[in-house]
C-alpha positions as CSV (number, residue, x, y, z in Angstrom):
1,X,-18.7,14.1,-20.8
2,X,-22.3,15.3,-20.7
3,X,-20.7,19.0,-21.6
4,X,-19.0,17.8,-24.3
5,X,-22.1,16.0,-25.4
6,X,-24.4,19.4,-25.1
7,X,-21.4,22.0,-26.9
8,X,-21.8,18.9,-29.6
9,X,-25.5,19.2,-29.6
10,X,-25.6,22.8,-29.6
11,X,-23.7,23.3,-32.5
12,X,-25.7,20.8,-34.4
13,X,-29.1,22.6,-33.6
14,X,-27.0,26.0,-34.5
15,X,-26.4,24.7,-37.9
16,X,-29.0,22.5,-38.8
17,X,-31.7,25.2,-38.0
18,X,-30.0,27.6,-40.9
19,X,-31.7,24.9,-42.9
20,X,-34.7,25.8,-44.5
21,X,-35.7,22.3,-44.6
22,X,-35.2,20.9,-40.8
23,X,-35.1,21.6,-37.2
24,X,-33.8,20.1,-34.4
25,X,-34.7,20.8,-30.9
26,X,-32.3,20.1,-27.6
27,X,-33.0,19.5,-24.2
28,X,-31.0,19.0,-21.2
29,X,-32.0,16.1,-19.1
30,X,-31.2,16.1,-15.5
31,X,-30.0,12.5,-15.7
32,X,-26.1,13.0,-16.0
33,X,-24.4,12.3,-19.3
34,X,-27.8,12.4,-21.5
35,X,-28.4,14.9,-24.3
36,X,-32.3,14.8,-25.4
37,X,-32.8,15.5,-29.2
38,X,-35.7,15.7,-30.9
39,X,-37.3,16.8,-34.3
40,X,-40.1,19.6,-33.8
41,X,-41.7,17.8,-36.5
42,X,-42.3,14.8,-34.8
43,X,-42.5,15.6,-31.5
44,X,-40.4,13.2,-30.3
45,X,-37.3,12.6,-27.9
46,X,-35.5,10.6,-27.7
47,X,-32.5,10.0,-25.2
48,X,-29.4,9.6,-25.7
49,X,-26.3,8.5,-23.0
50,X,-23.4,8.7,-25.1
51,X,-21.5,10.5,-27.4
52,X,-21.3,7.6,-29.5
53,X,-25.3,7.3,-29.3
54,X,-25.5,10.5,-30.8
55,X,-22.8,10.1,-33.5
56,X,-24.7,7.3,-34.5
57,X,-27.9,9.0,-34.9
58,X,-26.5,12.0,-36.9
59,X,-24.6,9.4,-39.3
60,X,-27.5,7.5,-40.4
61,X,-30.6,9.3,-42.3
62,X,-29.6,12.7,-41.8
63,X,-25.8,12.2,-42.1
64,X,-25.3,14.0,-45.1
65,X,-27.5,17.1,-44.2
66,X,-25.6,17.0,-41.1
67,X,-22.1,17.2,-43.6
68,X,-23.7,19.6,-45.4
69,X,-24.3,22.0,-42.2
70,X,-20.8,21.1,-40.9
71,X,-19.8,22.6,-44.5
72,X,-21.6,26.0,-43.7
73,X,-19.7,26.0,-40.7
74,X,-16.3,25.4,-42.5
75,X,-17.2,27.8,-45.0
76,X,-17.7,30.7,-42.3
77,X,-14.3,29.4,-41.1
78,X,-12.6,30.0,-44.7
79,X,-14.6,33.4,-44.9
80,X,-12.4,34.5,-41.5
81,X,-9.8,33.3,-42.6
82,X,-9.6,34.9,-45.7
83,X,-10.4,38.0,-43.8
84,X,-7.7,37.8,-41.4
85,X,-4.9,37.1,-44.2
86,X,-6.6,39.9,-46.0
87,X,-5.6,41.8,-43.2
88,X,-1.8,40.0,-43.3
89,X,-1.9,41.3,-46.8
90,X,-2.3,44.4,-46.2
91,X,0.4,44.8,-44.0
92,X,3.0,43.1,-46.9
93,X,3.4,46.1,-48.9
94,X,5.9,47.7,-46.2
95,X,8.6,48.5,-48.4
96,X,10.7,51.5,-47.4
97,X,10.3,53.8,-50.6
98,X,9.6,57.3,-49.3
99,X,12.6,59.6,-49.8
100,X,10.8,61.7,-46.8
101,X,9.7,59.8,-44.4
102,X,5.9,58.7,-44.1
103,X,3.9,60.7,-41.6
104,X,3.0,59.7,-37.9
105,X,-0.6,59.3,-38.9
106,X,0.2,56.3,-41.8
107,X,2.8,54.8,-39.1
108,X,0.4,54.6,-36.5
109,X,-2.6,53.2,-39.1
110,X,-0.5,50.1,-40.1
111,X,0.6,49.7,-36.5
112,X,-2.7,49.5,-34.9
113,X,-4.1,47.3,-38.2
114,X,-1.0,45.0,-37.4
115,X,-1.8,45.0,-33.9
116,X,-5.5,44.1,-34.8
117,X,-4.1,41.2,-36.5
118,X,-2.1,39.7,-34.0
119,X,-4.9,39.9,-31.1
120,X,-7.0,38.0,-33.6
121,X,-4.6,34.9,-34.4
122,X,-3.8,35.3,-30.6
123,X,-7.6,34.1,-29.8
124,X,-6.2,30.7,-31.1
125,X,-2.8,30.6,-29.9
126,X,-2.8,27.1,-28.8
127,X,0.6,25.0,-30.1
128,X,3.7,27.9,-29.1
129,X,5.1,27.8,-25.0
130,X,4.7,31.8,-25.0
131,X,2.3,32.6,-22.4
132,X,0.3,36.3,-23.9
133,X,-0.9,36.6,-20.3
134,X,0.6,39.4,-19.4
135,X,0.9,43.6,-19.6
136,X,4.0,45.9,-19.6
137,X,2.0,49.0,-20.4
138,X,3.9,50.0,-17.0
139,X,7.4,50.4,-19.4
140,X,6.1,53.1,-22.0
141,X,8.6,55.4,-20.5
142,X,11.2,53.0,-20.6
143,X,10.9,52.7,-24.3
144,X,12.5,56.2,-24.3
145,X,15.8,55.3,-23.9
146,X,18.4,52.7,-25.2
147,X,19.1,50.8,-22.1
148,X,22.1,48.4,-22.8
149,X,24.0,45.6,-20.7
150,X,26.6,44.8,-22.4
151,X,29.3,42.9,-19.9
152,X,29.6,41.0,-17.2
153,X,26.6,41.9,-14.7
154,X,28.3,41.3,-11.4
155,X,30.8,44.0,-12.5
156,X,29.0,46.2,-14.3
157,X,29.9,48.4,-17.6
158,X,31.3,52.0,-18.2
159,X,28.0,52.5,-20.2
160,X,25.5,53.6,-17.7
161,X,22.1,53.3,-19.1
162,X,22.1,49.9,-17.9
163,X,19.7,47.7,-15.9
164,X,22.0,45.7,-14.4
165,X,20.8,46.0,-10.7
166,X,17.6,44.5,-12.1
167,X,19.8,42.0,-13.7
168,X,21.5,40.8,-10.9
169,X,18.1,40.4,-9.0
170,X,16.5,38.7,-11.1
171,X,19.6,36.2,-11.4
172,X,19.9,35.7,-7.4
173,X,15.9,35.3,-7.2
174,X,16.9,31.7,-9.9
175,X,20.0,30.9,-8.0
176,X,17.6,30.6,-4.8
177,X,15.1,29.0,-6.9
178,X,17.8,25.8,-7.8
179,X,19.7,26.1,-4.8
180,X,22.8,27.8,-5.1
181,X,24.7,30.2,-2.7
182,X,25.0,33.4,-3.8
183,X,28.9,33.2,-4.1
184,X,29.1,30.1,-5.9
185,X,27.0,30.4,-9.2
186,X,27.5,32.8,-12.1
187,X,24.8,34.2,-14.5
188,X,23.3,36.6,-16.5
189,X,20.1,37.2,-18.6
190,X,20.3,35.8,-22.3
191,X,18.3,36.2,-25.7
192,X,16.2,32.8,-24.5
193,X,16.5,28.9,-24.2
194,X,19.0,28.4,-27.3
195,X,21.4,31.0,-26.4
196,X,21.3,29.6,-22.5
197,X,21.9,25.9,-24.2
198,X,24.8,27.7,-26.0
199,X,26.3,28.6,-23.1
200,X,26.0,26.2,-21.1
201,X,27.4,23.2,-23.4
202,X,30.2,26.0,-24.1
203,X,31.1,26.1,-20.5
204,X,30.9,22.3,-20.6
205,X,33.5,22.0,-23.7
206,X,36.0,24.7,-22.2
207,X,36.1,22.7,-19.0
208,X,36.1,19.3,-20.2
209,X,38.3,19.7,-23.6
210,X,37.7,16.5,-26.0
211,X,34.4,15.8,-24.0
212,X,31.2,13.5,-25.9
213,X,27.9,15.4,-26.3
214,X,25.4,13.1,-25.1
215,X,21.7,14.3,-25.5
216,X,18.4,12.8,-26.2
217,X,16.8,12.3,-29.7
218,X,13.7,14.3,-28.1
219,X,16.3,17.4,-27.4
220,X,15.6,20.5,-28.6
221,X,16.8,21.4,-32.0
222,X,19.2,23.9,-31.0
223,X,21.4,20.9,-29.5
224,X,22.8,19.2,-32.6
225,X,22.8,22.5,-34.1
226,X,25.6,23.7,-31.6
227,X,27.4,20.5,-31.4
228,X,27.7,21.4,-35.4
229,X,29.0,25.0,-34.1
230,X,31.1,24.2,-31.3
231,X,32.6,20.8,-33.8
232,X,31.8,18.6,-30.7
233,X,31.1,14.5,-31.0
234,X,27.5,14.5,-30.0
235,X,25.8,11.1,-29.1
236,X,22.4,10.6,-30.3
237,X,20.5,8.7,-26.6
238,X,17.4,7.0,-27.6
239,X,14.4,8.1,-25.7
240,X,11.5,6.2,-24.2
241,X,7.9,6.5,-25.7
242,X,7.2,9.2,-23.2
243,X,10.4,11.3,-24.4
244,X,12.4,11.0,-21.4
245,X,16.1,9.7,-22.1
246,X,16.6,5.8,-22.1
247,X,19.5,5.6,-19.5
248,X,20.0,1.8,-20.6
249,X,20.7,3.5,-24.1
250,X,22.8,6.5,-22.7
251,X,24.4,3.7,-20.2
252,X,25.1,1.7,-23.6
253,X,26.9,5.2,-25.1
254,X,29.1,5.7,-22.2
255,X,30.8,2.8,-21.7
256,X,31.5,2.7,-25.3
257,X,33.3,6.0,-24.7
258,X,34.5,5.8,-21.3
259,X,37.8,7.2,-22.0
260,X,36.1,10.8,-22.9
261,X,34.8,13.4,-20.3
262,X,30.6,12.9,-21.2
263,X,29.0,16.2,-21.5
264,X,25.0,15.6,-21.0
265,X,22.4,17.8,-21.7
266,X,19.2,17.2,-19.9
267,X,15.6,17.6,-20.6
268,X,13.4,19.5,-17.9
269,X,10.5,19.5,-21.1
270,X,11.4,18.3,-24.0
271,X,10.1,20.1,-26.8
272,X,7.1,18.2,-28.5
273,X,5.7,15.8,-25.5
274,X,7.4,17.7,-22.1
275,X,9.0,14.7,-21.0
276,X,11.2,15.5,-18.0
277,X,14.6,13.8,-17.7
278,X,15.6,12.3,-14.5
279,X,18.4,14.2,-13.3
280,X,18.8,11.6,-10.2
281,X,18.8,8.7,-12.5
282,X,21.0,9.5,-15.0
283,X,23.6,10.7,-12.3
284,X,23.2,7.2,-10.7
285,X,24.3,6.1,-14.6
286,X,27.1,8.3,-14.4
287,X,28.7,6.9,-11.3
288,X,27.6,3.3,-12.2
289,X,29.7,3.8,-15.5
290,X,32.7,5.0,-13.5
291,X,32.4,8.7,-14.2
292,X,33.7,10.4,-11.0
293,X,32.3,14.3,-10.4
294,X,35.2,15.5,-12.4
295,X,34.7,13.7,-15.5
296,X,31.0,14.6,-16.2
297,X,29.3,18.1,-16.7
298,X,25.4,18.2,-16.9
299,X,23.8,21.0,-18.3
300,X,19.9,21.1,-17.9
301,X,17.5,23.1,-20.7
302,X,15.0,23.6,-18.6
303,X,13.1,26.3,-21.0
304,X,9.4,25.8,-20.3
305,X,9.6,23.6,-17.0
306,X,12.5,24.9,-15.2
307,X,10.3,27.8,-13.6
308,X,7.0,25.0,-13.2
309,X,8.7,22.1,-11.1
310,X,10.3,23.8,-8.2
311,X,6.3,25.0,-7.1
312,X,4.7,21.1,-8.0
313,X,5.9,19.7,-4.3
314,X,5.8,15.7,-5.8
315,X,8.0,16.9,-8.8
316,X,11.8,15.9,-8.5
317,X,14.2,18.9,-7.4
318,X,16.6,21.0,-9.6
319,X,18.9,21.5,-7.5
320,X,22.9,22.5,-7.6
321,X,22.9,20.6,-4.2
322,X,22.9,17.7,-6.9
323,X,26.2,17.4,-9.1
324,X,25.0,19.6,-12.3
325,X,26.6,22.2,-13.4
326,X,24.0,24.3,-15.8
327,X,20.1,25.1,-16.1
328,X,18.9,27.5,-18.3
329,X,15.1,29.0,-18.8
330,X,13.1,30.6,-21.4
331,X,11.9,33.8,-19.9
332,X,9.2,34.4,-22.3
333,X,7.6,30.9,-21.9
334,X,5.7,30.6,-18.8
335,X,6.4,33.8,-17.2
336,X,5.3,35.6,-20.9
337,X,7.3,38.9,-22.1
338,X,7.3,40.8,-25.1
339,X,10.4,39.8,-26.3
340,X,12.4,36.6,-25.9
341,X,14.6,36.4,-22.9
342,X,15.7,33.5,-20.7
343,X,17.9,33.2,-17.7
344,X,21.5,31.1,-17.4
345,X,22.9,30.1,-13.7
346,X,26.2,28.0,-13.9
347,X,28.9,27.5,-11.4
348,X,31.1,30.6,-10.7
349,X,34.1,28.0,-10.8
350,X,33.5,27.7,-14.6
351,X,33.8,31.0,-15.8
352,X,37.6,32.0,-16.1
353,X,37.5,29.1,-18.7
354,X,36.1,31.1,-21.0
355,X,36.1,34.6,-20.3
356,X,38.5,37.7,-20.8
357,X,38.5,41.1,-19.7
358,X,37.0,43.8,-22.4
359,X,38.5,47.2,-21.8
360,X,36.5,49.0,-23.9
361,X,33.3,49.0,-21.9
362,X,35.1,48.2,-18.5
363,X,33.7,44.7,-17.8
364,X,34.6,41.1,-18.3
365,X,33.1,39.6,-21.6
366,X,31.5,36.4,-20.6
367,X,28.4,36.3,-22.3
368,X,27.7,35.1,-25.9
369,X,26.5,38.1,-27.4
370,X,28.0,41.6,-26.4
371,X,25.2,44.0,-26.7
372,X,22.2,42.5,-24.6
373,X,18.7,44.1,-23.8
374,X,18.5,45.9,-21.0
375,X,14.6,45.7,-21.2
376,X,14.4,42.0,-20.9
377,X,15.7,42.2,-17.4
378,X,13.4,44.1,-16.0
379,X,10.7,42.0,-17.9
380,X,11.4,39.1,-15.6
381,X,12.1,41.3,-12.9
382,X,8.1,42.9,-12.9
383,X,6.9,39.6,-13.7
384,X,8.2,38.1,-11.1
385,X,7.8,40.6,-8.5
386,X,4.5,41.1,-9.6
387,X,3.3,37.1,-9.3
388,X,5.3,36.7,-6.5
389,X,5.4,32.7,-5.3
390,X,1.9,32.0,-3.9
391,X,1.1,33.9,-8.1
392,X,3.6,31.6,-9.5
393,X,2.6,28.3,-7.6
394,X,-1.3,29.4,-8.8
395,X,-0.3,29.4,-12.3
396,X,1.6,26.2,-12.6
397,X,-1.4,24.2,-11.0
398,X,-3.7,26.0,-12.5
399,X,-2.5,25.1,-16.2
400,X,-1.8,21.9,-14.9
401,X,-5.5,21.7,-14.5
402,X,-6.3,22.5,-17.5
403,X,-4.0,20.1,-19.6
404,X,-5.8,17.4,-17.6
405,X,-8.8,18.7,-18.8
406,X,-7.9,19.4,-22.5
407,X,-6.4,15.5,-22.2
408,X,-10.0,14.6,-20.8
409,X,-12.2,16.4,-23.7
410,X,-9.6,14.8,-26.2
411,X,-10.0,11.4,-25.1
412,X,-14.0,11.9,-24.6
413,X,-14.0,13.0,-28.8
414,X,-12.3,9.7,-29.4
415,X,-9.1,11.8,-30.1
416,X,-5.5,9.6,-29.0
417,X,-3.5,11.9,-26.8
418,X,-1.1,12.0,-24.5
419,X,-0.1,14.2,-21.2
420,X,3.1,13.5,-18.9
421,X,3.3,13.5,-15.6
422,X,3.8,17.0,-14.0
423,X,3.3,18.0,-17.8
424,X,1.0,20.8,-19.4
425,X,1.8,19.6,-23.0
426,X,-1.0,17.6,-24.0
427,X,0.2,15.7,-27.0
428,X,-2.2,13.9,-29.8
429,X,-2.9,12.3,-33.3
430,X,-2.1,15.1,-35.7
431,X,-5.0,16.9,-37.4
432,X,-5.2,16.0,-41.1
433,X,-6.1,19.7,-42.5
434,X,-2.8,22.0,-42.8
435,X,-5.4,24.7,-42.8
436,X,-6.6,23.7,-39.2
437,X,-2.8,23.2,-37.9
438,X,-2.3,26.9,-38.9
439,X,-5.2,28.1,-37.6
440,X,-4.9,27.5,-34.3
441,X,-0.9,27.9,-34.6
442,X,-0.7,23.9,-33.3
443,X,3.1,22.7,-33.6
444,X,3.4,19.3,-35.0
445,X,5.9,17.0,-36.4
446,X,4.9,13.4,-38.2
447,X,2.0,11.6,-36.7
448,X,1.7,14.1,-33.3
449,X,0.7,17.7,-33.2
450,X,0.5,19.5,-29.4
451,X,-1.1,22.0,-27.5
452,X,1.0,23.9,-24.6
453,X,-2.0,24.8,-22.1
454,X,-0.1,28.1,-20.7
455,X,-2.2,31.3,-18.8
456,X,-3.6,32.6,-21.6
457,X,-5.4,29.3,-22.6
458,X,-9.1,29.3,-21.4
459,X,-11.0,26.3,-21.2
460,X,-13.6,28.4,-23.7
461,X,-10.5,28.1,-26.2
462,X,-10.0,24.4,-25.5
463,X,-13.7,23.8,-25.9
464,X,-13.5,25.4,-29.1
465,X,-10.4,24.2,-30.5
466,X,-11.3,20.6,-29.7
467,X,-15.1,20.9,-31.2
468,X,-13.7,22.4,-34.5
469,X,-10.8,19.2,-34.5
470,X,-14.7,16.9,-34.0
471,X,-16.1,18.8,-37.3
472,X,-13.0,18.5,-39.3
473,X,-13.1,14.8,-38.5
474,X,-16.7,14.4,-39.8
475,X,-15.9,16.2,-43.0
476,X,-13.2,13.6,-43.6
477,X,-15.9,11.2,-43.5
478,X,-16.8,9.4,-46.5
479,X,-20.0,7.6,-47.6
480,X,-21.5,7.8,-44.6
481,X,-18.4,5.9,-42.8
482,X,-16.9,6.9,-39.7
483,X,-13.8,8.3,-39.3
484,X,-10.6,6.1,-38.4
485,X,-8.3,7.8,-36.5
486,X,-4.9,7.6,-37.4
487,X,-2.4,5.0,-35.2
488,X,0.0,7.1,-33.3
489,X,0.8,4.1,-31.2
490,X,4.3,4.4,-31.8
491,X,4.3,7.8,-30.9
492,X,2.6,7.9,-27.8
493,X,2.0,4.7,-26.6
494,X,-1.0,1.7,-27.7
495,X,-3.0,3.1,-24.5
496,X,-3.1,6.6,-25.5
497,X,-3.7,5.6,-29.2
498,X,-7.1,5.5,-30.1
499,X,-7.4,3.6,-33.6
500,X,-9.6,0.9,-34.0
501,X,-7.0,-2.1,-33.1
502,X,-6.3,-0.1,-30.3
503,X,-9.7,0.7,-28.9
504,X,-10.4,-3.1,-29.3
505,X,-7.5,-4.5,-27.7
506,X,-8.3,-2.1,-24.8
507,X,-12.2,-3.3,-24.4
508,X,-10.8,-7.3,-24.5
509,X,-8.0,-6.8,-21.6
């Protein structure tokens, strides 16, 4: 807490000495968790053991010069803000007008200003899963050519400039990954999550015809949406205040419909608090409802955590030695590419359900879009080459480190948040300025907002990001009264709400 405490401190002597009127002086005490402050007019310190202490301090007498410095500080916020949409601005006058072509010197001008841009906003990327850890500058040749595979990628195409090979190694490196022999599972390399989730509830409907879409009201959005697509029932499961799916609710759903093949889609993250369904326990559901093997089909979105379990040892297994039938990965989440790509492994079984032979470019047409990028393989095949498993296993724990400790400085500012097991999606009370959601690109929806700690997070970001959310929090202050958080009790649970009724009900049990 005590660094918390002195980045707090800091920035109050930072600001307070721009006025002409005061000074503050800090000094760090060798007693742990105590922050010295002190006016140089006085001569005098005084210590202080908590953050609380301090708050307390800068919210009697001096609390509104202390607004008024905080206001200085906001303002030099707005002034780079207005400079970096400046810069946005620019770049929206990109209509296509010249009969002739502009020259290679404009076109590279707007590029690199564009690319200025982006590297800027990217210093507070905080609330997307794409990890911006990562560099392809290895691929400028490739960018020469138009490298397509359309088809299936076991069998190839009759247009060459492929990267199929890279395809199909990249697809047997997953399939060992979730345990699956070689000649038993079926694949290829999609657009990302969504399109995987497509394809993977459409193998479910062609091999269980009439079948009930059963997913969690945490599921990504792209669930209903293709149960709107692909006409299917789809069963709303209620989820449990961590957003995992209820099985007493989805137990509930299936014997109300136990006369329809179930089609589940599983959770390996779910989107806004990275709950992780469990696969074991709602197979036990399953069989305790009297679905046998061939009445069920259980596809798993595993877009962000797919790739993160297999390498956290207590974490439970995806595994096809288990009776599911689907998982599906987001390419550009953890492992980061330019583009977005993911990966789909389903049974080799499945297929002929929904495939037909394509003569025109001498393959079998399995996939859900024809043309696909032939870059995006090879993406994930340098990335994970590259990394290789002891890389990968580094970079899970490591940002699994570092959402415990984002959860840690949250909590420490008084801040109610949230952080799952085996989780790096630290969930908390949303921040009431739009201004400060967009600025550090947080995701939110209602009462929550979260922050997905991937490679390119540094703890200097989190530091940052969480002493700007203190300061916004002071300059909702009014009349000298402190801030009440909001109750996001019912979002995350009464012990990681941090409201006054909560607070107080924690200090009496």
């Amino acid at each position: 807490m005590w660094l918390w405490l002195l980045s707090f401190s800091t920035f109050v002597v930072q600001i307070l000495q721009k006025l002409k009127h005061y000074s503050i002086c800090v000094v760090r005490n060798t007693t742990p968790n105590r922050v010295l402050l002190g006016s140089k007019h006085h001569r005098t310190l005084k210590h202080y053991s908590t953050k609380q202490d301090i708050m307390g301090t800068l919210e009697g007498n001096n609390m509104t010069m202390i607004h008024d410095a905080i206001v200085l500080k906001e303002e030099a916020i707005v002034h780079e803000n207005i400079h970096e949409q400046n810069n946005i601005t620019s770049l929206t006058n990109l209509a296509i007008t010249h009969c002739i072509g502009e020259t290679d010197t404009n076109l590279d001008a707007i590029i690199t200003r564009y690319a200025d841009t982006i590297s800027n906003y990217n210093l507070r990327n905080l609330g997307y899963p794409t990890n911006q850890n990562f560099n392809y500058n290895a691929f400028a040749p490739l960018l020469n050519f138009h490298l397509n595979n359309a088809g299936d990628p076991f069998l190839g195409s009759s247009f060459s400039l492929n990267s199929m090979t890279f395809e199909v190694s990249v697809l047997d490196w997953f399939a060992k990954l979730w345990e699956i022999e070689k000649n038993d599972y079926w694949g290829y390399v999609t657009t990302g999550g969504t399109e995987g989730n497509l394809h993977g509830i459409l193998v479910g409907r062609e091999n269980f015809p009439g079948g009930i879409l059963y997913t969690s009201e945490d599921s990504h959005y792209s669930i209903p949406k293709i149960a709107r697509m692909y006409r299917m029932q789809c069963v709303k499961v209620g989820s449990l205040i961590s957003g995992e799916i209820d099985c007493v609710d989805l137990e509930t759903s299936l014997l109300a419909n136990k006369d329809k093949p179930a089609i589940i889609n599983l959770n390996i993250g779910t989107t806004l608090k990275g709950a992780i369904d469990d696969i074991d326990l709602v197979i036990q559901t399953l069989y305790k409802c009297g679905f046998t093997r061939d009445r069920f089909y259980i596809h798993c979105d595993g877009a962000l955590f797919g790739i993160m379990l297999p390498f956290i040892e207590q974490a439970s297994r995806i595994s096809f030695k288990k009776p599911i039938d689907s998982v599906t990965i987001s390419g550009h989440k953890f492992l980061g590419c330019p583009s977005p790509c993911g990966v789909l492994i389903t049974r080799l079984k499945y297929i002929d359900a929904l495939s037909s032979e394509c003569g025109i470019i001498a393959s079998r047409d399995a996939t859900i879009t024809g043309s696909r990028s032939g870059l995006s393989p090879i993406f994930l095949w340098y990335a994970l080459t590259k990394r290789g498993l002891i890389g990968l296993e580094n970079e899970v724990h490591n940002c699994l480190m570092k959402s415990r400790y984002l959860l840690n400085l949250l909590r420490d500012a008084g801040i109610g948040a949230m952080l799952n097991e085996f989780s790096n999606v630290v969930a908390f009370e949303r921040p009431q300025d739009d201004q400060f959601i967009r600025r550090w690109n947080l995701a939110s929806n209602e009462n929550i907002a979260h922050v997905v700690v991937l490679q390119h997070v540094t703890i200097e970001m989190l530091d940052n990001f969480v002493g700007e959310f203190v300061q916004k929090r002071l300059i909702c202050s009014k009349d000298g009264q402190k801030f009440q958080p909001l109750c996001i009790a019912n979002d995350v649970g009464s012990r990681n709400c941090a409201c006054s009724m909560h607070n107080v009900l924690r200090n009496i049990y």
